[in-house]
C-alpha positions as CSV (number, residue, x, y, z in Angstrom):
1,X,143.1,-1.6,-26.0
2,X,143.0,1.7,-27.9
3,X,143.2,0.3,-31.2
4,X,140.8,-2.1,-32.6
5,X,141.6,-5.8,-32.1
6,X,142.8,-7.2,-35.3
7,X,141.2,-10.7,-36.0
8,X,141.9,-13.4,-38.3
9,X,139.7,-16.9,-38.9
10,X,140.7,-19.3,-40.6
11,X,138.7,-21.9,-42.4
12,X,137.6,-24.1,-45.4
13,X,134.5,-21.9,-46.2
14,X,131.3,-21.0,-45.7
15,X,129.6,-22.4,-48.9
16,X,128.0,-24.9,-47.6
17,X,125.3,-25.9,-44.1
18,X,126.7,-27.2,-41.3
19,X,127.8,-26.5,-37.6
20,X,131.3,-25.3,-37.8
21,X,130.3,-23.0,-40.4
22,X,127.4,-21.7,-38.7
23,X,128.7,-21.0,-35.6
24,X,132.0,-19.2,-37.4
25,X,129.9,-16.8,-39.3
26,X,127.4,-16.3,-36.0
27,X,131.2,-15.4,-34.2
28,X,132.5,-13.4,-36.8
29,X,129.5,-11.2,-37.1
30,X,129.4,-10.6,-33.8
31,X,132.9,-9.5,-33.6
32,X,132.6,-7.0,-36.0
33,X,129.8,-5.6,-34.4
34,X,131.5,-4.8,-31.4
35,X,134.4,-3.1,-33.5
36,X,136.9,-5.7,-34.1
37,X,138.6,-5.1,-37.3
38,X,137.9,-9.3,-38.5
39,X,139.2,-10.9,-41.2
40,X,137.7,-14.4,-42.6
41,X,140.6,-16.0,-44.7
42,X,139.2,-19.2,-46.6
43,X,140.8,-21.5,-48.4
44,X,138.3,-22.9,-51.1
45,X,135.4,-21.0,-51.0
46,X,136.0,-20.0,-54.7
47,X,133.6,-17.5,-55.1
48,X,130.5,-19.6,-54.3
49,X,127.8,-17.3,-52.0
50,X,128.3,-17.9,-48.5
51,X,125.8,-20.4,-47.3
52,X,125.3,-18.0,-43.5
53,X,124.9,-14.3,-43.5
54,X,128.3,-12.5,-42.9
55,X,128.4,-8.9,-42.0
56,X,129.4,-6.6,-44.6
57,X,132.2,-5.3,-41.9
58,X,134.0,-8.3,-42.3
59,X,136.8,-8.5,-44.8
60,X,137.0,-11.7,-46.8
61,X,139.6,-13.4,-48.7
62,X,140.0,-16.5,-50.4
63,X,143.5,-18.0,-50.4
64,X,141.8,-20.6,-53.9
65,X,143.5,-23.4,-52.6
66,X,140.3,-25.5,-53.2
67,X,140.7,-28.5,-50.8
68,X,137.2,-29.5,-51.4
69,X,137.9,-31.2,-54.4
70,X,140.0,-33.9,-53.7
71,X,138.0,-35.0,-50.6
72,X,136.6,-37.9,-52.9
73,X,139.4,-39.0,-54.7
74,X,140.8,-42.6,-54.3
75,X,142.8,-43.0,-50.9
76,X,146.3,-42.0,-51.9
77,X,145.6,-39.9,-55.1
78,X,143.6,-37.7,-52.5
79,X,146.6,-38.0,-50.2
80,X,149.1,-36.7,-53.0
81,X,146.8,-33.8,-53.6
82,X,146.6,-32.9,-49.5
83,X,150.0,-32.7,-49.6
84,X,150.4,-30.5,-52.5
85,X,147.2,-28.0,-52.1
86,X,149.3,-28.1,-48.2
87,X,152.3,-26.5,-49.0
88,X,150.7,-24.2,-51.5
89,X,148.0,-23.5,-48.6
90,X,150.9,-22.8,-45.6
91,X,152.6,-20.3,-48.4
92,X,149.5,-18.1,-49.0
93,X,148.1,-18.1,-45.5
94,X,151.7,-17.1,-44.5
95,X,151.7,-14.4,-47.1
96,X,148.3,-13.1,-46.2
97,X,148.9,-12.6,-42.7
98,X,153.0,-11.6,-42.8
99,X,151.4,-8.4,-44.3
100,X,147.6,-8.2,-42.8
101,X,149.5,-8.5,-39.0
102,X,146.7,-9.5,-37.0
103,X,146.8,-9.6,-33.0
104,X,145.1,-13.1,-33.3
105,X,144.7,-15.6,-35.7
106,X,142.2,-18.4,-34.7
107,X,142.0,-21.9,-36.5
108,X,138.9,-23.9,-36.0
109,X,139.2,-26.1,-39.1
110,X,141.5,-28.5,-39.9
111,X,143.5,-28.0,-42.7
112,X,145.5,-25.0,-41.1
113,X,146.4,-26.5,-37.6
114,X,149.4,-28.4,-38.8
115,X,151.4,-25.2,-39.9
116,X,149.7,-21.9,-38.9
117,X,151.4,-22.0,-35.4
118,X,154.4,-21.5,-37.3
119,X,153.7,-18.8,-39.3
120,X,155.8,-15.7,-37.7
121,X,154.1,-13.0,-37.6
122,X,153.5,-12.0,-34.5
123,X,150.0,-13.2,-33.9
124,X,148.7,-15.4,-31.2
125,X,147.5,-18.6,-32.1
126,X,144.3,-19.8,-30.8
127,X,143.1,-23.9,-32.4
128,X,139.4,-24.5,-31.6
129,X,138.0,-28.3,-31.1
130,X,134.1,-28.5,-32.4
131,X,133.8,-32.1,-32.1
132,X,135.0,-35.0,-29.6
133,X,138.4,-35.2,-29.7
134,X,138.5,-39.3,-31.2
135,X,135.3,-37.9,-33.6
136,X,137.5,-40.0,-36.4
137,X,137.5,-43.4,-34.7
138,X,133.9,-42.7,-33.6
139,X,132.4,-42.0,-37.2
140,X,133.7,-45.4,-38.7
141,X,132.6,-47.2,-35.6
142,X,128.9,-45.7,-36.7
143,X,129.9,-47.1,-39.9
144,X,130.2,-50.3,-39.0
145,X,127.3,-50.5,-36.7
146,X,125.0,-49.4,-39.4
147,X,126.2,-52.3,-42.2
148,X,123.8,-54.9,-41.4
149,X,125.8,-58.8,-40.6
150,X,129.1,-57.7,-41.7
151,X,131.5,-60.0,-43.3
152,X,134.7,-60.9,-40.8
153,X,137.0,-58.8,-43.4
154,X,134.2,-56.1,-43.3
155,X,134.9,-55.8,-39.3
156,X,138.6,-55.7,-39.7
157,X,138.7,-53.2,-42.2
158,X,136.8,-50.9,-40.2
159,X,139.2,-52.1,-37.1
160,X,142.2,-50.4,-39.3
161,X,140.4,-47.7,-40.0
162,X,139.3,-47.0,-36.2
163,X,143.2,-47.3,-35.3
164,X,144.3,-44.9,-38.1
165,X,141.6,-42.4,-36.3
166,X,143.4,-43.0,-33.6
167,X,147.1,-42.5,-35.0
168,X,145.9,-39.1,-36.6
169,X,144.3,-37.9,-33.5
170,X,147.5,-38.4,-31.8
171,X,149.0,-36.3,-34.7
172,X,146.9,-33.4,-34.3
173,X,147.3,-32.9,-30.6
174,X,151.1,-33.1,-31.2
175,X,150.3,-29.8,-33.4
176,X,147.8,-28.7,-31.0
177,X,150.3,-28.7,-28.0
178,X,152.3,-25.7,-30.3
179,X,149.6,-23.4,-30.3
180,X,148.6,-20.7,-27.5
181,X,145.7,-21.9,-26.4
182,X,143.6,-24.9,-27.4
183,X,139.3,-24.0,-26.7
184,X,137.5,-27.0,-26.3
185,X,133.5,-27.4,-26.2
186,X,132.9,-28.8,-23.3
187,X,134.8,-30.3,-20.1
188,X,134.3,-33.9,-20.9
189,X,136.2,-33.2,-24.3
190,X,138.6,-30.9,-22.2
191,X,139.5,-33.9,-19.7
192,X,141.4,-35.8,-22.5
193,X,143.9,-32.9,-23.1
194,X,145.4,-32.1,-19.8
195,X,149.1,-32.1,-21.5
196,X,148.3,-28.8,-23.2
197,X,149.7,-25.7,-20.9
198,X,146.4,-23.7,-21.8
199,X,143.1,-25.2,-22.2
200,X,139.8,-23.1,-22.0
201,X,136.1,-24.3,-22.5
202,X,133.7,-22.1,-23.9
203,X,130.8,-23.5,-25.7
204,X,128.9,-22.2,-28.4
205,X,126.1,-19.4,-28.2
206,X,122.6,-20.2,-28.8
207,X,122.7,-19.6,-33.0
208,X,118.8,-18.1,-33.0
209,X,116.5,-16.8,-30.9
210,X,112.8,-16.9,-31.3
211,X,109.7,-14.5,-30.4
212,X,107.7,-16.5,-28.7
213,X,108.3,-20.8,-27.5
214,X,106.7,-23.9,-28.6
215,X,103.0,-24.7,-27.2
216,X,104.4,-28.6,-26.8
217,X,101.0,-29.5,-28.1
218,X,101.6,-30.4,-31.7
219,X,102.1,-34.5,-32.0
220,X,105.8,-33.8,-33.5
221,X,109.0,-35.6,-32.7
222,X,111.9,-33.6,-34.3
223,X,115.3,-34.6,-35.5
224,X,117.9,-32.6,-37.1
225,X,121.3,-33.2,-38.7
226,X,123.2,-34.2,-41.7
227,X,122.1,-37.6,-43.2
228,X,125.1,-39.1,-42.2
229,X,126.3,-42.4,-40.1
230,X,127.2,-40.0,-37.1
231,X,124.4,-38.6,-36.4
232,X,122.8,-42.4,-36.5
233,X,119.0,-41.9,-37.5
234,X,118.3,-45.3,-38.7
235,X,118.7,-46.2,-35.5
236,X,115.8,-42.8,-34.4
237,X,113.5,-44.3,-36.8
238,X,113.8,-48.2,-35.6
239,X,112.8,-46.7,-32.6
240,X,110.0,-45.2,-33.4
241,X,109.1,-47.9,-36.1
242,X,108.2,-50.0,-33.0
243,X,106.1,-47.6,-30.9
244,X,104.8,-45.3,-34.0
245,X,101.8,-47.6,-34.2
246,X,101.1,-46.8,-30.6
247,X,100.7,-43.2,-31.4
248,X,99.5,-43.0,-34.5
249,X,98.6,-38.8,-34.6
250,X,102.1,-38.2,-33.7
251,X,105.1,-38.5,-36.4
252,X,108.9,-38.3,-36.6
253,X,110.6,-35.0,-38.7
254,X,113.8,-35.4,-39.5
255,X,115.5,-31.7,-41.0
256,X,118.6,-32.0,-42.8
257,X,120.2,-33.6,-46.2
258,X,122.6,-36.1,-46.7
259,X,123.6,-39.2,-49.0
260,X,121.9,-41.6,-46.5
261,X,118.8,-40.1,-47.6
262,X,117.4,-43.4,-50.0
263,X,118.6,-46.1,-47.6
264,X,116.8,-44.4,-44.7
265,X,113.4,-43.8,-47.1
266,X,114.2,-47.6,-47.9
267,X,114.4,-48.4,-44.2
268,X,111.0,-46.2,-43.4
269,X,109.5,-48.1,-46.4
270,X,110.3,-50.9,-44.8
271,X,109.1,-50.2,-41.2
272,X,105.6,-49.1,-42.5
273,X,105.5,-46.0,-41.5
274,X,105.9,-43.4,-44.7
275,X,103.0,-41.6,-42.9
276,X,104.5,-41.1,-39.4
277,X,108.0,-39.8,-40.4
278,X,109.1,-36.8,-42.7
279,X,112.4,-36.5,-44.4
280,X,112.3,-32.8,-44.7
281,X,116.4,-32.2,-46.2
282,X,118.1,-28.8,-45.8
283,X,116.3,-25.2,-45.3
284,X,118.2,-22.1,-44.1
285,X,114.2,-21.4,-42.3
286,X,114.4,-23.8,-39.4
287,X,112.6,-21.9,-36.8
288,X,109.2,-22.9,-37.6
289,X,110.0,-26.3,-37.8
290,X,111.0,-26.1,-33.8
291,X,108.2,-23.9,-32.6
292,X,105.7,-26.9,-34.2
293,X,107.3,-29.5,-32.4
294,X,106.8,-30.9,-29.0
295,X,110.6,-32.7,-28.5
296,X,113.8,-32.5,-29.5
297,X,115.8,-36.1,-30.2
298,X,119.2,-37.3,-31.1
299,X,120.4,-40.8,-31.3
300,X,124.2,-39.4,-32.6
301,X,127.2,-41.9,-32.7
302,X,129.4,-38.5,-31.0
303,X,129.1,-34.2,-31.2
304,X,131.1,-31.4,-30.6
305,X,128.2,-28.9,-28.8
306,X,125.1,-29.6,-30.7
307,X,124.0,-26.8,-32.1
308,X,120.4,-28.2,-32.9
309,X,120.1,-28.8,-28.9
310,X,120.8,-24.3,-28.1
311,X,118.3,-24.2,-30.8
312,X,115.8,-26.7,-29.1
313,X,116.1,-25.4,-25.7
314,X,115.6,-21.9,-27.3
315,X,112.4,-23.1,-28.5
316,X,111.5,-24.2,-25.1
317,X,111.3,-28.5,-26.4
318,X,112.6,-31.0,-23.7
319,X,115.7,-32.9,-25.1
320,X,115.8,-36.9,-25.3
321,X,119.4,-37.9,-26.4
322,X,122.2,-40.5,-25.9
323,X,124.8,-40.1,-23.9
324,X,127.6,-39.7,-27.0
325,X,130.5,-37.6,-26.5
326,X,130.3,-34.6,-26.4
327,X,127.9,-32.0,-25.6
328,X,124.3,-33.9,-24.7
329,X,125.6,-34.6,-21.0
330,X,126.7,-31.0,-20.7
331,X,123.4,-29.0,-21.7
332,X,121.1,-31.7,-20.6
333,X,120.0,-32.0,-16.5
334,X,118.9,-35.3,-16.9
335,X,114.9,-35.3,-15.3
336,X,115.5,-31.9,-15.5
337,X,114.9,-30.0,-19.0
338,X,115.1,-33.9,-21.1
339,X,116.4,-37.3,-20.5
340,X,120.0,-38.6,-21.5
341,X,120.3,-42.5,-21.5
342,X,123.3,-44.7,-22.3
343,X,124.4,-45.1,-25.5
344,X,122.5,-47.9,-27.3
345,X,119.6,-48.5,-24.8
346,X,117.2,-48.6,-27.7
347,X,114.9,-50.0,-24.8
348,X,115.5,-46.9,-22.5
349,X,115.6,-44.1,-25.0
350,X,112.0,-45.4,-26.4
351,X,110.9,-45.9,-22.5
352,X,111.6,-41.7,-22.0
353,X,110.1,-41.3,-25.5
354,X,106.6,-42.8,-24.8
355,X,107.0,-40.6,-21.2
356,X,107.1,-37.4,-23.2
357,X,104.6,-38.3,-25.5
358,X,102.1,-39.4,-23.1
359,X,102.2,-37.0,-20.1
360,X,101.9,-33.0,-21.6
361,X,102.3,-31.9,-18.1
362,X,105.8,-33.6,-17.8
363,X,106.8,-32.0,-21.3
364,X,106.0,-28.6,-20.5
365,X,107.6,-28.6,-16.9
366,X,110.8,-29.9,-18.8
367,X,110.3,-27.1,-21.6
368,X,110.0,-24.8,-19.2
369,X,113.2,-25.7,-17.6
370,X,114.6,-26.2,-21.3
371,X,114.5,-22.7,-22.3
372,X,115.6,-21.3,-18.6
373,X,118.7,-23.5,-19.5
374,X,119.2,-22.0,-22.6
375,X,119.4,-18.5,-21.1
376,X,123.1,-19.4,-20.6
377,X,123.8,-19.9,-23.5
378,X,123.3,-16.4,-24.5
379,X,125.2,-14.9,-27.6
380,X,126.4,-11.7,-25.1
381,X,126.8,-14.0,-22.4
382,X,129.3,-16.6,-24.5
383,X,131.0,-13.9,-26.7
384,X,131.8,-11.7,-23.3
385,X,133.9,-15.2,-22.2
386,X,135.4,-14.9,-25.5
387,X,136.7,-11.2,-25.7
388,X,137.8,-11.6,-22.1
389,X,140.0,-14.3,-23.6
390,X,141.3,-12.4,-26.2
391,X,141.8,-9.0,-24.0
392,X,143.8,-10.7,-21.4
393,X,145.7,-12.7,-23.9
394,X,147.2,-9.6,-25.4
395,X,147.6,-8.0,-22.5
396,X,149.9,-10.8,-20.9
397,X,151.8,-10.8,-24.5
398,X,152.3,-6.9,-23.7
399,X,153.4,-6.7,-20.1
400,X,156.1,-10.0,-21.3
401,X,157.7,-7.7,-23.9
């Protein structure tokens, strides 16, 4: 196109760490590089710093709406406000972009997809999926398997809750069936949305790169994630509090914050083994943290495209992960560049753990193989699939006027 493509994104904010966010701002900046005009409209960021570098070509706006601060409100008090900061939402995002025009406008939050497919003016409408598609049925089923002996109420509680995920994921893919196209993650995710009339898969771009790879000799198992009951590490460490004796130079790092972070100290405490794992919280520096260890775990409950598993593979460290949905069985080559085993095979996943402990040579074959994987995961490479998208997108919309 002669003119600049004019892009919108739409999200929550960029305030705080996580994957969504990360991956936006990695896009964004990239966009405007290449001499999109870009536009990142938030909706609560409220004048906190943004969390990710954003390029200074990118033109911000806050819409205020501040969703962020009923998210821990009682059930239907926090349900009132949704409704209300909704409709205020819908009626500045409409006003922003009814005079900002842009050619796309792409959603890859939440709180937008239930009304910005309405909004009329003239954009296409692009929804993005960066988790498994029932990740709110999974994350209370983690829940639940991490309360030890529940109660029979307990169970049936959690029961409700799982269906309720179920009811609002049927919601959202009736509002995701209005849009233009729907990207998904991966093609396991994309196999439970064959209704929609325009599906495409592009996964996410390798968020770092590094100057040189892990040796794979340092006696360092790493985890990295939110402190959360998706991303299931007390289950990591009761692992490794059964073989960590068995190794007793090696030790379990676990990067990332969360409000699990005193039951799983107690649960370490517990185990014995203070001195084989580290709880190291949040850093915006993760690099070294990679290029000291030796291999990359996960035990997660579900993903979208785990961002911490481009980062491993760009280190060159062999991957050991459950099979959750999505993402592990789509960058791991099982025997190949890591090992995926069935969900739950505490048994199995500590059988491929003591492998890559104990044989180097196996570890560095499979880091080898790791980071020739994560050559196609390139940043050029995934944002060239993107800006095809958008080209021939636009291109249809002008040869149908």
């Amino acid at each position: 196109m002669s003119t600049p493509i004019k892009l919108a994104y739409c999200l929550l904010g960029i305030y705080k760490p996580g994957g969504l966010e990360r991956i936006t701002a990695s896009k964004i900046n990239y966009f405007a590089s290449i001499g999109y005009e870009v536009y990142l409209i938030t909706s609560s960021q409220a004048g906190r710093d943004f969390f990710y570098e954003i390029d200074p070509r990118v033109k911000h706006i806050d819409l205020d709406i501040r969703h962020d601060l009923y998210e821990h409100l009682p059930r239907i008090k926090a349900y009132r406000e949704s409704v209300k900061k909704g409709r205020l939402h819908r009626k500045r995002l409409e006003r922003l972009l009814m005079d900002i025009r842009p050619d796309i406008t792409i959603v890859p939050g939440y709180h937008e997809n239930k009304f910005a497919y309405k909004i009329k003016d003239g954009s296409l409408k692009i929804i993005e999926h960066h988790s498994a598609k029932y990740w709110n049925v999974y994350i209370y089923s983690s829940v639940l398997d991490a309360i030890p002996n529940p109660s029979l109420k307990t169970k049936l509680s959690f029961q409700l809750r799982m269906l309720w995920g179920r009811l609002m994921t049927a919601k959202y893919s009736w509002h995701d069936r209005h849009y233009d196209v729907l990207v998904l993650l991966t093609e396991e995710d994309r196999q439970g949305f064959k209704w929609h009339r325009h599906t495409e898969v592009i996964p996410n771009p390798r968020p770092m790169e590094f100057d040189s790879t892990a040796s794979l000799d340092a006696p360092v198992i790493l985890g990295v994630g939110r402190l959360v009951p998706s991303k299931n590490f007390g289950e990591m460490i009761s692992i490794w509090g059964k073989m960590a004796k068995d190794y007793p130079d090696w030790k379990l790092q676990i990067l990332g914050g969360g409000y699990m972070k005193e039951s799983l100290e107690a649960q370490i405490k517990d185990l014995g083994i203070g001195a084989q794992v580290e709880l190291l919280g949040d850093t915006k520096n993760v690099g070294p943290y990679y290029l000291n260890a030796s291999i990359s775990v996960s035990t997660s409950a579900y993903e979208g495209f785990p961002l911490f598993m481009l980062e491993s593979i760009t280190a060159g460290l062999p991957l050991l992960s459950y099979a959750c949905p999505c993402g592990p069985r789509d960058i791991i080559q099982d025997g190949v560049n890591g090992f995926v085993v069935e969900m739950k095979d505490k048994d199995a996943f500590a059988d491929r753990l003591r492998m890559l402990i104990e044989n180097t040579d196996l570890r560095k074959k499979m880091g080898v193989n790791a980071r020739e994987t994560a050559d196609l995961y390139t940043p050029s490479r995934v944002m060239e699939r993107w800006h095809s998208l958008f080209t021939s997108l636009l291109e249809s919309k002008e040869k149908n006027r």
